[in-house]
Every structure is written in C-alpha cells, then in structure tokens.
C-alpha angles and dihedrals in degrees: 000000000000099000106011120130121247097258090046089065094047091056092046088056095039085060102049101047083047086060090047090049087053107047092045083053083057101041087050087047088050101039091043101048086042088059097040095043086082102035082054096046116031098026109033092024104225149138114271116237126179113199104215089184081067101045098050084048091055096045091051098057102034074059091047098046083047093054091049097051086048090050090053097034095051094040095071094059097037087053080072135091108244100223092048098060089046090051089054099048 
C-alpha cells in the first residue's frame, strides 16, 4: 500500500472484506444445505429442492455487508495522517 491514496486503499479493502463476505455466504449455503439435504430426504421424505434465486440473494448480501464492515472499519484509520500516528507509536 506505500504510496497508495487514500481511496485506493479503501477500495482495496472494500474489495477484500467483499470476498470474505462472499466466501463465508458460500461456506453457510454449503454447510447448510449439506446439513438440510438428509433431514429433507430421509426424515421428512421429500423431494430435494435447492432455490438458486435464494442463494444468489444470500451471497449478495453476505458480500455487500462485508464490504460495509470493511468500509467502516477501514474509514477510522484512514481519517488519520499517516506521519502523526507513526510519531506517536
């Protein structure tokens, strides 16, 4: 990041807690149908049905709340001059 602006990194952080947010979407659809596929079929008998409308839905916004936390989590130390807080530390 040496000699990135400000927004670059942002977006660079934006971006990777989007991804985080999206594979952990994935890993709770596939852990969770995983889970559900014999409960629906050998308990309750049924056919097995996977709702893809649902599951493009979830991982958009697990991506989107990822990308949000990163947002806020990135703007705080961003709002800082950089040679300040390394004075300081």
């Amino acid at each position: 990041m040496l000699g990135a602006t400000r927004g670059q990194i942002l977006l660079a952080y934006v971006a990777e807690f989007g991804l985080v947010g999206l594979a952990a979407g994935a890993t709770g659809v596939a852990l969770g149908a995983a889970a559900a596929w014999p409960v629906v079929t050998l308990v309750f008998e049924t056919v097995w049905r996977f709702d893809w409308a649902a599951v493009a839905a979830l991982l958009a916004g697990t991506a989107t709340l990822g990308m949000l936390a990163g947002a806020l989590a990135t703007a705080h130390a961003l709002s800082k001059r950089p040679a300040a807080t390394l004075r300081e530390a």
